[in-house]
N, C-alpha and C positions, 0 to 999 in steps of 0.2 A: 933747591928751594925755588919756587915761581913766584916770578913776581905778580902780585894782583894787578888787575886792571883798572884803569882808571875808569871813576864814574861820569857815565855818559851826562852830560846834562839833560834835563828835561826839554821835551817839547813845548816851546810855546806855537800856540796857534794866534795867527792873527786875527784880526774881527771879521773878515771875509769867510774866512772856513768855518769860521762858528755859524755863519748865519746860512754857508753853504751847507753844514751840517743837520741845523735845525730845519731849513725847507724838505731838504730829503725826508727825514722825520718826519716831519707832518703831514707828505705826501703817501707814508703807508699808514697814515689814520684811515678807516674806512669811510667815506663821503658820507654824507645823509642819506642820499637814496642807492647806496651800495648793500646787498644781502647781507652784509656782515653790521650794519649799523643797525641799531635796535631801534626797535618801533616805537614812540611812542602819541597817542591819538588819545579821542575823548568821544566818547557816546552819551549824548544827552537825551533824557526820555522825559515825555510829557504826557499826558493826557487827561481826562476828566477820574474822578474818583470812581475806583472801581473797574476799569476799562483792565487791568492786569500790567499794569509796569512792572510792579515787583517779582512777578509769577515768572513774564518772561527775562527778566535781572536773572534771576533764580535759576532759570534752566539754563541762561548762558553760562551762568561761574559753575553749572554742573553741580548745586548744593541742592541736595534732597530735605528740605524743609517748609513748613508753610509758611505762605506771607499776613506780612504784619501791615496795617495801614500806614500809611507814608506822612509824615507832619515836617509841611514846607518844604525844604531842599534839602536830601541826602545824597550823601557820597562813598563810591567802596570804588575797588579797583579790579583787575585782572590781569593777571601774570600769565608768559609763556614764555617758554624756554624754545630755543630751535638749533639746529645745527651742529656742526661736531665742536664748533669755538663754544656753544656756551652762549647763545646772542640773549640775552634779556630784553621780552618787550612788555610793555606796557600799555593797556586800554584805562583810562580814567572812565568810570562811570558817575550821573549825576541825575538824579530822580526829582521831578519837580512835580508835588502833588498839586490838588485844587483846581486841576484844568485850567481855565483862564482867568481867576481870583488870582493868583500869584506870578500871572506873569513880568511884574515888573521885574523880579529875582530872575528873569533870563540872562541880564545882564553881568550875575557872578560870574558863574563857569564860562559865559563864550567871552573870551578877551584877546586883543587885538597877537597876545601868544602865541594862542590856540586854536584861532578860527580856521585855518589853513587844515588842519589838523581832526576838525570835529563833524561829528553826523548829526543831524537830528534823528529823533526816534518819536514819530507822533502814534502811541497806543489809542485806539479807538474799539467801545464795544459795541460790534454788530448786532448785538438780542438788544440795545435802545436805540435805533435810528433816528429820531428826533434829537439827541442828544449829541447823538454824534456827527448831526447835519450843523450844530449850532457851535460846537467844539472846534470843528477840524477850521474850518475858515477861519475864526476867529485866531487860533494857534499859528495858520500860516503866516497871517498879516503879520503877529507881532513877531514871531520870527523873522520873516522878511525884513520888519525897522529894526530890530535888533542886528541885523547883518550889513542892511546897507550902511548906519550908523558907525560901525567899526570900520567898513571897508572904505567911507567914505573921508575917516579920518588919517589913515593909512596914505589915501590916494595924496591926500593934502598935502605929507610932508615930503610926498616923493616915490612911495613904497608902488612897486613893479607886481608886488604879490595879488592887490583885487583885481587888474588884467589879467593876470594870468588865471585866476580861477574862476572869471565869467567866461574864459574862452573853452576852459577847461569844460563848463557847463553848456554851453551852446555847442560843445563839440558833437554831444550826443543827440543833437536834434540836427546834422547838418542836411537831414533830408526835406528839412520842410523848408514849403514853398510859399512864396505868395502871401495873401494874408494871414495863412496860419500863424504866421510869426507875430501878427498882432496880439493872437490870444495867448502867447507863451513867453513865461516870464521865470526860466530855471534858478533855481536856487544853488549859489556859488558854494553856500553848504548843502552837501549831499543830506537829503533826506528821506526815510523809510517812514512810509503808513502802512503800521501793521493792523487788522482786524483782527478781534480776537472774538472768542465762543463764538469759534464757524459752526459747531456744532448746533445751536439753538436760531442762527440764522438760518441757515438749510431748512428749517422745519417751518418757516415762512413761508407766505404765500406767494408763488412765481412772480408776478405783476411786480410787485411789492420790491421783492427781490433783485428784479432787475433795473427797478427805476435806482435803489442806493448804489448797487455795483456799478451801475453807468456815470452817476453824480464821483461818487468816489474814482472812477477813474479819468474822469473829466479832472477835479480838482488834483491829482495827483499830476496828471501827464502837462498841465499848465504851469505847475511850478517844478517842473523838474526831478519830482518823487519816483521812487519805487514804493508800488504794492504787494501787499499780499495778507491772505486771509489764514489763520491759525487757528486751533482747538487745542486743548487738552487732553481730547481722548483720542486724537489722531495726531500717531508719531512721526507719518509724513511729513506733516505740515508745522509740527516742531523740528523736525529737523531743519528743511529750508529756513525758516525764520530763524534760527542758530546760523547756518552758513552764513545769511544772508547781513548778519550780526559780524559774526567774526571774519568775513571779507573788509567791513568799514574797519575794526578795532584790529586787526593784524595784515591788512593787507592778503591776505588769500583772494585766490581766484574768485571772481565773481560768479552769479547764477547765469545759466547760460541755458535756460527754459523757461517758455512765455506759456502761461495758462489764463485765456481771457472769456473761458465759458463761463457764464453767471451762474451756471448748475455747477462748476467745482470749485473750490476753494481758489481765488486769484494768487495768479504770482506772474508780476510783469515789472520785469527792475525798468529804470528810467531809461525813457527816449525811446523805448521798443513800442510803444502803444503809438494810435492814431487817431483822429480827429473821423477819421470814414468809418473806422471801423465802432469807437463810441458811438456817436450818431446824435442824434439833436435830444433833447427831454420830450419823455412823450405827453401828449395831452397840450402841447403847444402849438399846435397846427401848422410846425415846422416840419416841412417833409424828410422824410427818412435816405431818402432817393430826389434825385431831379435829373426826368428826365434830358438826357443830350449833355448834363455836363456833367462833369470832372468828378466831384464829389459835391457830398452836401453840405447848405450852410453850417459855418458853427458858430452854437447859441453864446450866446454872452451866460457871465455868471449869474447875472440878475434874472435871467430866464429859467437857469437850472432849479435857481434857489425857490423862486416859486410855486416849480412844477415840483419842489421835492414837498416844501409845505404844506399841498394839497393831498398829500401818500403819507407824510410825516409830519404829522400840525405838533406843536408843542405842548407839554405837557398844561400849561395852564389857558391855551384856548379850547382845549379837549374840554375840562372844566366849565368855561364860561358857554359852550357848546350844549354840554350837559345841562346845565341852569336854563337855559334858553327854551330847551323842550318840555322842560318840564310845564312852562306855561302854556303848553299846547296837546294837551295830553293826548293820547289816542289808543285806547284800550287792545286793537291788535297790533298797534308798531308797539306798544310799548312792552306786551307780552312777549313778541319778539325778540325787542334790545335786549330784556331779562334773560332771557335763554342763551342770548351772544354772551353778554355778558359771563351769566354761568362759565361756559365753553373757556371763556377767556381765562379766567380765575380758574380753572382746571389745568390748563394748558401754563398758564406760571407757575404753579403748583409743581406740576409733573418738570417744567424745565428746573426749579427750586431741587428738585431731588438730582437730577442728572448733577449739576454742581456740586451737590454736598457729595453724591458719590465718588465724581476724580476729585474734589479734595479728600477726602478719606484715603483714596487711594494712593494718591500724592504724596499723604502727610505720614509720617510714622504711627503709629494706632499702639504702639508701644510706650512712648515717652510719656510720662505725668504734662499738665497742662505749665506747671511749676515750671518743670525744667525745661518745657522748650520755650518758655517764653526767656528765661534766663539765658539759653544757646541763643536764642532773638537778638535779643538784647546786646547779646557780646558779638555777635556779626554783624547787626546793621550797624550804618555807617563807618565800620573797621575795615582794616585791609583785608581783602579778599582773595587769597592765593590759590587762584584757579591757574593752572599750569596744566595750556592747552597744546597740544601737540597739533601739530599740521599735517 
């Protein structure tokens, strides 16, 4: 018969191995900016009513639905899964209607959390140049105090993170020289201006044309933006403005093609544009060229803005413009205006249908009005589980 064994006692470990234990541990967590650590970021969209936030929300979560107008500040999100582990990441989205009526509410979503973290998304519509000469500046600004405001509170208590993402931001202009540097001021948050119904700008008049492509790449290349111009009925230029989306919201590869013809839809991510190649605003008597040197002046923003107001005057000095003539009548200019006029109201007309066609085409033409406002209803502002593969 055998005798049994005596029981071992147990291991005690002392306090040294436990915490030798626990660093090992912690050391196979995946870091933050290791492939195996999950993403998560925030894309904030603004622009004037109307300009298409929601349309391209929409195409980014890959949901074939039409848009509903946007009241105040909504939230949905976006999922993607990657890798053979399973990595879960996350894109917050946040829609802020009203263009620049509501921008004091910038201050929800961007928090001293997430700023490291988030894009702007400034939507503008190219078929109203006026609107969106008066939009886009005024959105930068308060973007701008909204950022330096958080980063400058950061800086106060010590935090190393607003250096690091001004440097991060001037990294992309380290070619410029000289005083160019006075007229650029990049945004520590990365930011996209998208143009939307490239379709119905194209159908503008050249002049026209190129004085807003020049102004908009001026104000973009100043603060540090990426451009580019989108349509509806060209799947090109949804696609890029997708990438160009889901590079900020999951870290993918960036766009790595500059298109600065004012004849094709723009796409020029940040820091790739130039100061020679924009060129001065025309109609300022700044020259284009000078001879013997380097490049040409560039115009302050107060130059731009003027020379855009004379191509793109505001909807209520058009008005007071109108009223004006009318005290001065003249039987052949005014048979004229009548006939522009006609021309005009033809010309929105025909651009009125081209819209209602890609939305038709867009929308399901099957659903009762009933239910998809009810589908509406239960996906805005709900989670959005768009699971985007890379």
């Amino acid at each position: 018969m055998s005798t049994p064994k005596a029981r071992q006692p147990a291991t005690v470990k002392d306090i040294w191995t436990v915490i030798k234990e626990l660093k090992a541990a912690e050391s196979k967590k995946p870091a933050e900016n290791t492939p195996e650590a999950p993403i998560e970021s925030t894309l904030f969209f603004l622009g004037a009513k109307g300009a298409g936030k929601t349309s391209l929300i929409l195409r980014f979560l890959d949901r074939d639905e039409p848009p509903t107008p946007t009241t105040g500040l909504e939230y949905t999100f976006a999922r993607r899964t990657r890798g053979v582990n399973g990595v879960k990441d996350v894109a917050h989205i946040w829609e802020l209607a009203g263009g620049t009526s509501l921008a004091p509410l910038i201050s929800i979503p961007l928090t001293e959390a997430n700023i490291h973290t988030t894009t702007f998304v400034i939507v503008i519509d190219l078929s109203n140049p006026s609107d969106a000469i008066a939009t886009l500046p005024a959105l930068l600004t308060h973007l701008q105090t909204a950022t330096a405001t958080i980063l400058d509170g950061l800086e106060a208590r010590g935090s190393k993170r607003p250096k690091a993402m001004k440097a991060v931001a001037w990294k992309r202009y380290s070619s410029l020289e000289g005083t160019d540097r006075d007229y650029v001021t990049p945004s520590p948050v990365p930011i996209v201006i998208i143009g939307t119904k490239y379709d119905l700008f194209r159908d503008t008049e050249s002049e026209s044309r190129k004085t807003l492509t020049r102004l908009l790449r001026y104000l973009a290349h100043t603060h540090g933006a990426s451009l580019l111009y989108t349509s509806t009925s060209d799947a090109a230029t949804q696609t890029k403005a997708r990438a160009a989306l889901t590079h900020h919201a999951f870290k993918t590869a960036g766009l790595k093609t500059m298109v600065a013809d004012a004849g094709r839809p723009l796409l020029i991510p940040a820091g790739w544009d130039d100061f020679t190649h924009i060129g001065p605003p025309r109609g300022t008597g700044l020259p284009s060229d000078v001879v013997g040197a380097k490049k040409p002046p560039v115009a302050p923003w107060r130059v731009w803005e003027d020379a855009a107001r004379e191509v793109f005057p505001p909807a209520q000095q058009i008005v007071a413009r109108r009223v004006e003539a009318e005290k001065f009548k003249e039987e052949a200019v005014d048979s004229l205006r009548a006939q522009k006029d006609l021309e005009l109201e033809k010309l929105k007309r025909a651009n009125a249908r081209k819209i209602s066609a890609a939305a038709a085409a867009a929308g399901s033409t099957t659903t009762s009005p009933v239910k998809r406002r009810e589908k509406q209803s239960q996906g805005r502002g709900a989670a959005a589980s768009a699971v985007m593969a890379q």
